[in-house]
Biopython code that builds the backbone (N, CA, C, O; Angstrom):
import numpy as np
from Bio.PDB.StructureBuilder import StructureBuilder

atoms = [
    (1, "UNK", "N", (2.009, -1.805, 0.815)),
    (1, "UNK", "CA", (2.183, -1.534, -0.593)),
    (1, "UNK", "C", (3.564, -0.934, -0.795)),
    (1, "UNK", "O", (4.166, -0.261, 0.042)),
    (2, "UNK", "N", (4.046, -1.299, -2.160)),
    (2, "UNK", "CA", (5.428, -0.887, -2.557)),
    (2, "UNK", "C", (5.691, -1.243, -3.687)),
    (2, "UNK", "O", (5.327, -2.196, -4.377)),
    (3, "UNK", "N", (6.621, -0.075, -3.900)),
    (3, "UNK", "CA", (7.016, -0.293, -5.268)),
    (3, "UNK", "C", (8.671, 0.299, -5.804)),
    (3, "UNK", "O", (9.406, 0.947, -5.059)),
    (4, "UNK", "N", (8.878, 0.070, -6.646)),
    (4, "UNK", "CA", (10.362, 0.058, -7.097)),
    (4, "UNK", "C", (10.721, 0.725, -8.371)),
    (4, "UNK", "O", (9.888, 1.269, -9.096)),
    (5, "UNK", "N", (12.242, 0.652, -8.666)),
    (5, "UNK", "CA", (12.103, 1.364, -10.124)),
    (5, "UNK", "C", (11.637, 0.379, -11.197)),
    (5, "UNK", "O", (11.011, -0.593, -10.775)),
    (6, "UNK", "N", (11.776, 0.443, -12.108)),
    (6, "UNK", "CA", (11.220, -0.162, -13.410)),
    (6, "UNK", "C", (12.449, -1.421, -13.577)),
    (6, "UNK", "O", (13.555, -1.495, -13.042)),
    (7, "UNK", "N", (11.776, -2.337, -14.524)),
    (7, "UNK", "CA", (12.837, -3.300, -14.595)),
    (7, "UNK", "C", (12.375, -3.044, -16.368)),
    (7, "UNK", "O", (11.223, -2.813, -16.737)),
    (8, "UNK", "N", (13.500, -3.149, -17.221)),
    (8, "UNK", "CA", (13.545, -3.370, -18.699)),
    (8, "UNK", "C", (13.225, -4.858, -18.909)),
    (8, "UNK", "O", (13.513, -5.798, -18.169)),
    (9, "UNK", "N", (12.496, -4.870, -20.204)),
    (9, "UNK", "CA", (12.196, -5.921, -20.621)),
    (9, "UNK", "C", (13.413, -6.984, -21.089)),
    (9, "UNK", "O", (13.115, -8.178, -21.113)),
    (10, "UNK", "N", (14.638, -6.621, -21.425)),
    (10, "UNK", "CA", (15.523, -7.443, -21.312)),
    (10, "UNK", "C", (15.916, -8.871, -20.602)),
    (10, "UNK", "O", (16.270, -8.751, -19.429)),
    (11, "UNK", "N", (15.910, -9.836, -20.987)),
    (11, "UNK", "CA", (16.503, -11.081, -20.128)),
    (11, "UNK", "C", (17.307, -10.830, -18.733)),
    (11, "UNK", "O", (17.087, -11.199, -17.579)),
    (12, "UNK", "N", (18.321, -10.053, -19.327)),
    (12, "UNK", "CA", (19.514, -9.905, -18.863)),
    (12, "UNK", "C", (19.059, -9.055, -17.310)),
    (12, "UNK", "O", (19.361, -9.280, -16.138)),
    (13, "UNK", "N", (18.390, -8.233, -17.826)),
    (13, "UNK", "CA", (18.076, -6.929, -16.367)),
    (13, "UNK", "C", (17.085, -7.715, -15.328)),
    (13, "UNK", "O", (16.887, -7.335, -14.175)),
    (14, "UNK", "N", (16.479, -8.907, -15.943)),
    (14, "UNK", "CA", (15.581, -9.482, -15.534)),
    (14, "UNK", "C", (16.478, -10.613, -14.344)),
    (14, "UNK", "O", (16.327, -10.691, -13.124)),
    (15, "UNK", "N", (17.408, -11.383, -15.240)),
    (15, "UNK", "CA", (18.306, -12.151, -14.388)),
    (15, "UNK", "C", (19.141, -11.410, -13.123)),
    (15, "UNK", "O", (19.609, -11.993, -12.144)),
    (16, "UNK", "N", (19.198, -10.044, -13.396)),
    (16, "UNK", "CA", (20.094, -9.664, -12.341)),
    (16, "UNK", "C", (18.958, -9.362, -10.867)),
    (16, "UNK", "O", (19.004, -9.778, -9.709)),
    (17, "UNK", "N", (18.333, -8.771, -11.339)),
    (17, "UNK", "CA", (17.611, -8.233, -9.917)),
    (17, "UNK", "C", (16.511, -9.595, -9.746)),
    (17, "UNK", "O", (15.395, -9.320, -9.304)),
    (18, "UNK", "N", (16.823, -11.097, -10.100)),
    (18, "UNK", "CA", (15.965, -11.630, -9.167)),
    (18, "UNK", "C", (16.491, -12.062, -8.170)),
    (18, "UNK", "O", (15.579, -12.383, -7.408)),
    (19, "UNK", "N", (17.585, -12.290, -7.657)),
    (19, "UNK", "CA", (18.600, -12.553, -6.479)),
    (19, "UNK", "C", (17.609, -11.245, -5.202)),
    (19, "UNK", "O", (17.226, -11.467, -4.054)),
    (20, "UNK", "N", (17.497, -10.133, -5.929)),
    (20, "UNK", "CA", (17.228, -9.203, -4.875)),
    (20, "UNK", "C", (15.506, -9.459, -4.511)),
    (20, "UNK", "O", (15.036, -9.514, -3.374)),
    (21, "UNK", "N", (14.786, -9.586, -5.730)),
    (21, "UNK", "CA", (13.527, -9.593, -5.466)),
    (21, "UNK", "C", (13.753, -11.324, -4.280)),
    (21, "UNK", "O", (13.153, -11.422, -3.210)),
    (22, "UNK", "N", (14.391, -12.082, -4.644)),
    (22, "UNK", "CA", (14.165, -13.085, -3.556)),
    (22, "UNK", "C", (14.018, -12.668, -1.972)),
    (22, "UNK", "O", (13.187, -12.767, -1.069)),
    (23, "UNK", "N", (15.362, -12.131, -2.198)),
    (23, "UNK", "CA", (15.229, -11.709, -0.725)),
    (23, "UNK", "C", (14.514, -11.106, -0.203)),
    (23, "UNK", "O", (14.313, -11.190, 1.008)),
    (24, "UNK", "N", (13.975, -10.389, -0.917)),
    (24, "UNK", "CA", (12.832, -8.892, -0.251)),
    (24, "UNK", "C", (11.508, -9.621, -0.015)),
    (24, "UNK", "O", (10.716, -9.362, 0.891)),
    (25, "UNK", "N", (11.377, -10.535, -0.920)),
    (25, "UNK", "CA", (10.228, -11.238, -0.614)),
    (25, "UNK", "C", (10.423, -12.150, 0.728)),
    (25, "UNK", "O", (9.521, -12.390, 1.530)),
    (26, "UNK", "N", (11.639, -12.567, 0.813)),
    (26, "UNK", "CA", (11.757, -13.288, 2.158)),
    (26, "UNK", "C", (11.450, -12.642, 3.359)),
    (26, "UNK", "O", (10.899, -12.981, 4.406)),
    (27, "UNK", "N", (11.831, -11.874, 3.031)),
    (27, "UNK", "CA", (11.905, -10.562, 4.327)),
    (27, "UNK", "C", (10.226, -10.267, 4.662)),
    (27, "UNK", "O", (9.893, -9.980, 5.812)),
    (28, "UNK", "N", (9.240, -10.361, 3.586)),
    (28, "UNK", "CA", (7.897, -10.162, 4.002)),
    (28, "UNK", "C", (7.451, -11.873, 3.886)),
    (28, "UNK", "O", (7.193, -11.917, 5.089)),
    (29, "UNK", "N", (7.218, -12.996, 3.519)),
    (29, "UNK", "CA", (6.733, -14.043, 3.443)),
    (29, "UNK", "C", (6.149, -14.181, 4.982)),
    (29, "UNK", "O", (6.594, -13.810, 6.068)),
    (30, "UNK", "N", (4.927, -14.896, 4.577)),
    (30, "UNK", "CA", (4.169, -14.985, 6.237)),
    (30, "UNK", "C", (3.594, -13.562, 6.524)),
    (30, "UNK", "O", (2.805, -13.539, 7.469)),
    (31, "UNK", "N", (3.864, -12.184, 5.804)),
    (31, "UNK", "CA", (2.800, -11.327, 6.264)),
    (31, "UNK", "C", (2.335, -10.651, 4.996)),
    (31, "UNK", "O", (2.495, -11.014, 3.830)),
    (32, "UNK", "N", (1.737, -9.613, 5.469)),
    (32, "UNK", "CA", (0.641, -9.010, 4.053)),
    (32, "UNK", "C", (1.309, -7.768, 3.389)),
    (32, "UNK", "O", (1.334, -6.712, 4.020)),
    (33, "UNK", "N", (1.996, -7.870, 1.811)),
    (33, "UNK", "CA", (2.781, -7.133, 1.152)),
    (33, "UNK", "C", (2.018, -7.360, 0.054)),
    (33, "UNK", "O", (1.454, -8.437, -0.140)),
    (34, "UNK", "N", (1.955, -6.423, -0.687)),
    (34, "UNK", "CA", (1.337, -5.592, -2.254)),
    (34, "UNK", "C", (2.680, -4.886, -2.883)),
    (34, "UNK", "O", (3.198, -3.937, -2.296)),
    (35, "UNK", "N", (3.275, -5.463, -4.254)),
    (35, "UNK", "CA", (4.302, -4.835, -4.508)),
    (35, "UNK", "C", (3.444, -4.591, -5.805)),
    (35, "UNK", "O", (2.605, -5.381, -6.240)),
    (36, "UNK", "N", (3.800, -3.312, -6.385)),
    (36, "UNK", "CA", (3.344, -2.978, -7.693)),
    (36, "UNK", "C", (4.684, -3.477, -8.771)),
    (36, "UNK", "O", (5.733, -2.833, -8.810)),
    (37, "UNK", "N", (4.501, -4.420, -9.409)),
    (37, "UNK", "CA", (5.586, -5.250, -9.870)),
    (37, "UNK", "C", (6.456, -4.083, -10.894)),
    (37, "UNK", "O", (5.843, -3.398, -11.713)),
    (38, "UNK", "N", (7.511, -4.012, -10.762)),
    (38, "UNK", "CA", (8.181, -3.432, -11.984)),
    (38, "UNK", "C", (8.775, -3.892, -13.191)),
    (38, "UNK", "O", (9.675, -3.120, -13.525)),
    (39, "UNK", "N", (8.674, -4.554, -13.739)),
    (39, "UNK", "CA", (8.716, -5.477, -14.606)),
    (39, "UNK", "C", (7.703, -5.177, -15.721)),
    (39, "UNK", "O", (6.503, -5.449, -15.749)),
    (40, "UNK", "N", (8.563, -4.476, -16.748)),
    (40, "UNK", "CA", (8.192, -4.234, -18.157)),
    (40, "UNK", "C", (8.281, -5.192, -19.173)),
    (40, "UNK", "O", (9.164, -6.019, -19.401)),
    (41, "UNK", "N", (7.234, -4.952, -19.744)),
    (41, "UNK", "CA", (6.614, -6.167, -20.695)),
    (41, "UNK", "C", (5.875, -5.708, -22.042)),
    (41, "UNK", "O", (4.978, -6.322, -22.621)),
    (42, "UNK", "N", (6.355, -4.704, -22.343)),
    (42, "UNK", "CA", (6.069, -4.047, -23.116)),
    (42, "UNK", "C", (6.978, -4.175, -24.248)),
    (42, "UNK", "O", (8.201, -4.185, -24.102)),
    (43, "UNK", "N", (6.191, -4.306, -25.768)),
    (43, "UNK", "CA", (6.807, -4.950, -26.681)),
    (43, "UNK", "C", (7.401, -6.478, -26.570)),
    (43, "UNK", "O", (8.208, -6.911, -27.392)),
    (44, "UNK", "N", (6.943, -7.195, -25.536)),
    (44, "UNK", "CA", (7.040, -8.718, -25.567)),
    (44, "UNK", "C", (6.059, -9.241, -26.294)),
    (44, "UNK", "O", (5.011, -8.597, -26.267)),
    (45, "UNK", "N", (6.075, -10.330, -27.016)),
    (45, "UNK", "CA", (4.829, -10.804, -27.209)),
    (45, "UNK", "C", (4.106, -11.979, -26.172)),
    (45, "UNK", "O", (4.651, -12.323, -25.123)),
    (46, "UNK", "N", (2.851, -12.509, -26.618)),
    (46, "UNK", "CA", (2.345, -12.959, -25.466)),
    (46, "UNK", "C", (2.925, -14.435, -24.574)),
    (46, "UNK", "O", (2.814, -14.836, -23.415)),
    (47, "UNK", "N", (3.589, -14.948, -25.843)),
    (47, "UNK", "CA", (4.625, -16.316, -25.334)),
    (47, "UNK", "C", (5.636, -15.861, -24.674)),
    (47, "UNK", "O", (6.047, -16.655, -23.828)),
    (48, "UNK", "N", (6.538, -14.270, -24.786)),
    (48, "UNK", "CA", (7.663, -13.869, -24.012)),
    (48, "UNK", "C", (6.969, -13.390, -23.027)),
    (48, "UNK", "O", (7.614, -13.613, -22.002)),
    (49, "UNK", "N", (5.540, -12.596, -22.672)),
    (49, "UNK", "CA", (4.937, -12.327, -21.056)),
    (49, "UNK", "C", (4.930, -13.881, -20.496)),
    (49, "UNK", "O", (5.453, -14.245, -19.443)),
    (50, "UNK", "N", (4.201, -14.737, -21.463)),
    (50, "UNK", "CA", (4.402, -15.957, -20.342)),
    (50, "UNK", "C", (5.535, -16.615, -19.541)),
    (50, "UNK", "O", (5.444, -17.004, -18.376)),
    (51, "UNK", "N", (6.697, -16.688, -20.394)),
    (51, "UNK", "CA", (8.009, -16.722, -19.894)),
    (51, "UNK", "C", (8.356, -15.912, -18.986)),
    (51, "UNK", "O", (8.590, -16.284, -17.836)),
    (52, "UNK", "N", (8.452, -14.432, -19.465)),
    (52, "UNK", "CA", (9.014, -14.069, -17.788)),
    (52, "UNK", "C", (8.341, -14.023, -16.379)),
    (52, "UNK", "O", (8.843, -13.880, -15.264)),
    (53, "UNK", "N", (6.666, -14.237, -16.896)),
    (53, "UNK", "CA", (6.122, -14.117, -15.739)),
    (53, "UNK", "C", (6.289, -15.305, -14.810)),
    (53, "UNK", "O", (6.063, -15.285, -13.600)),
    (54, "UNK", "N", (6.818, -16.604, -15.701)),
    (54, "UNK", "CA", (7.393, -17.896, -14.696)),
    (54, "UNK", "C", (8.774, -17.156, -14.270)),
    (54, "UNK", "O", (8.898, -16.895, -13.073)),
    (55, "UNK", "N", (9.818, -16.800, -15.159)),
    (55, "UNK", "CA", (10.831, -16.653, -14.422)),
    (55, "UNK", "C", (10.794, -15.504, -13.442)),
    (55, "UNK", "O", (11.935, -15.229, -13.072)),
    (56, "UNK", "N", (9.667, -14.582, -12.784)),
    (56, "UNK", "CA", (9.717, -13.909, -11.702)),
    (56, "UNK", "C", (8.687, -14.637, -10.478)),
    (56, "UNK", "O", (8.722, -14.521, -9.253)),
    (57, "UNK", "N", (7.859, -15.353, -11.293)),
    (57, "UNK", "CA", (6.810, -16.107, -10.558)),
    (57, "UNK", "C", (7.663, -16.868, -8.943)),
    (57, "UNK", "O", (7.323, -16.965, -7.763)),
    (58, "UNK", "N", (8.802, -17.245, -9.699)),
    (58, "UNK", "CA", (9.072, -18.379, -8.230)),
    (58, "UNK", "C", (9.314, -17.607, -7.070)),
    (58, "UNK", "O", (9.558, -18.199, -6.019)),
    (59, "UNK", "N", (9.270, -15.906, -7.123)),
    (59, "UNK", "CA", (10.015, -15.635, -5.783)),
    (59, "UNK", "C", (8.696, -15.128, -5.660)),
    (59, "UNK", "O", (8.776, -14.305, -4.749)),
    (60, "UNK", "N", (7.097, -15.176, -6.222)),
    (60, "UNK", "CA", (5.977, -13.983, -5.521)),
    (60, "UNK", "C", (5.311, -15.417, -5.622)),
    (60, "UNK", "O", (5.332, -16.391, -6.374)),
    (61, "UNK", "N", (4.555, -14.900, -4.149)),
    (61, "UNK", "CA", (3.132, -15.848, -4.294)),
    (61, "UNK", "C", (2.192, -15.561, -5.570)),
    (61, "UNK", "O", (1.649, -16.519, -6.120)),
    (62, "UNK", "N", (1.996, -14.262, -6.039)),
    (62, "UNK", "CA", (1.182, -14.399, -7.175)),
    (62, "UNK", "C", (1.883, -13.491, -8.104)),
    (62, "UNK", "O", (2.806, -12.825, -7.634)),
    (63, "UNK", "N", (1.535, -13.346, -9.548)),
    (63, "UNK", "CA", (2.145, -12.454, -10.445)),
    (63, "UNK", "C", (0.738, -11.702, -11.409)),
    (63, "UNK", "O", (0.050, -12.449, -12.105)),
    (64, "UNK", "N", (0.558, -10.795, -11.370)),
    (64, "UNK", "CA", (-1.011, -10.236, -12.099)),
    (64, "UNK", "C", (-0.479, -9.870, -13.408)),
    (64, "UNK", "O", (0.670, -10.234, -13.659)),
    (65, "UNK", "N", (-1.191, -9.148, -14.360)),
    (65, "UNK", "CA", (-0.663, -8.301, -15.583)),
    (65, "UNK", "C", (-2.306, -7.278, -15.777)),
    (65, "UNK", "O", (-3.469, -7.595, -15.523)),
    (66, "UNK", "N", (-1.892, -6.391, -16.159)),
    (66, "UNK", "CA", (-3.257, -5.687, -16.442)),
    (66, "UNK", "C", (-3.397, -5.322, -17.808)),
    (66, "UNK", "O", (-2.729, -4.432, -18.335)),
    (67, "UNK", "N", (-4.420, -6.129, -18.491)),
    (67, "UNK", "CA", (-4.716, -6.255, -19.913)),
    (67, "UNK", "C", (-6.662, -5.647, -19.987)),
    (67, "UNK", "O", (-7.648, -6.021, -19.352)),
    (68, "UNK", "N", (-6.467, -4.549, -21.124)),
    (68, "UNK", "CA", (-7.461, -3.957, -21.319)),
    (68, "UNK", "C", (-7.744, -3.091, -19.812)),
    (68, "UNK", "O", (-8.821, -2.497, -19.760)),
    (69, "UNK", "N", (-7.218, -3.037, -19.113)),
    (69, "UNK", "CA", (-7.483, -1.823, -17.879)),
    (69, "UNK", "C", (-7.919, -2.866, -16.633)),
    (69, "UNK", "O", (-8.255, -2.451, -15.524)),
    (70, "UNK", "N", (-7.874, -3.911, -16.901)),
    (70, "UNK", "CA", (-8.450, -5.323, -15.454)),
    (70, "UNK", "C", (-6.930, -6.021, -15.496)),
    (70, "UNK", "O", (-6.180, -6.289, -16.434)),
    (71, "UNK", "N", (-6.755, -6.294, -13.166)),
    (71, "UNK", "CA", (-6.084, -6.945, -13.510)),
    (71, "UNK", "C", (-6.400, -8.308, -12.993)),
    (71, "UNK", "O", (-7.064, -8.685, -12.028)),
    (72, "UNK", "N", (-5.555, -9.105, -14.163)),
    (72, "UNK", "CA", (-5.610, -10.514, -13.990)),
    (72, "UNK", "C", (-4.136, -11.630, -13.942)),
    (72, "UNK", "O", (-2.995, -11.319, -14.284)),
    (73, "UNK", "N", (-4.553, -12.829, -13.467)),
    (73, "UNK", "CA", (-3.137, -13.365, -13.471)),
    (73, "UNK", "C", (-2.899, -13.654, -14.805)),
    (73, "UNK", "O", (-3.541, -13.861, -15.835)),
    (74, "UNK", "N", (-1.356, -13.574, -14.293)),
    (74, "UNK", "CA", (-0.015, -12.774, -15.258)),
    (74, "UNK", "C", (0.204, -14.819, -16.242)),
    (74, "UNK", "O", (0.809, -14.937, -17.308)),
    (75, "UNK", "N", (-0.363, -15.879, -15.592)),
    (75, "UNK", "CA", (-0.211, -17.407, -16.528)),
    (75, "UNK", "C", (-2.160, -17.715, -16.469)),
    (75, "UNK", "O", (-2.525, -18.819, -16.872)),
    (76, "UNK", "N", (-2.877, -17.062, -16.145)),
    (76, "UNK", "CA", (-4.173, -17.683, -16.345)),
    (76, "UNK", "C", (-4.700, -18.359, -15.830)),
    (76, "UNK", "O", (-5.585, -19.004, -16.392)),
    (77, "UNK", "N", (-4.246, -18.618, -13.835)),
    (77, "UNK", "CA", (-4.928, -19.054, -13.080)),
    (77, "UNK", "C", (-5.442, -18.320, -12.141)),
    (77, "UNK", "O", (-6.199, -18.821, -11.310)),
]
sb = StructureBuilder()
sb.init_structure("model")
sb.init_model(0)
sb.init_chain("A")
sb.init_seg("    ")
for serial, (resi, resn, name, xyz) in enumerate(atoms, 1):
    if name == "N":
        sb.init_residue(resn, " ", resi, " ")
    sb.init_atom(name, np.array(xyz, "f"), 0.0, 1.0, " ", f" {name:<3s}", serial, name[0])
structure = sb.get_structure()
């Protein structure tokens, strides 16, 4: 398990640190990692959570969101 500082809901803050989340994920791929995602989504609406959760999706095997206190995946599979 791990976790990081916060990422702003911004595009922009979003584009910069996925270069890093790639790598870090490379660095664990093939073994067993739990990252508590940092990635704020707050004040998005539900078409902008779907968007960024593809544009962070490609570097995690899965992406969750926790709505009403359960969590579930972050596109609804």
């Amino acid at each position: 398990w791990f976790a990081r500082f916060p990422i702003e809901p911004s595009a922009e803050a979003v584009a910069a640190v996925i270069p890093f989340e790639a790598a870090w994920m490379d660095q664990f791929r093939g073994g067993r990692a739990v990252t508590l995602c940092p990635y704020i989504v707050g004040g998005l609406d539900e078409r902008q959570i779907v968007e960024r959760a593809i544009a962070v999706g490609h570097v995690h095997e899965e992406v969750h969101r926790i709505v009403n206190g359960r969590l579930v995946p972050a596109l609804g599979t």
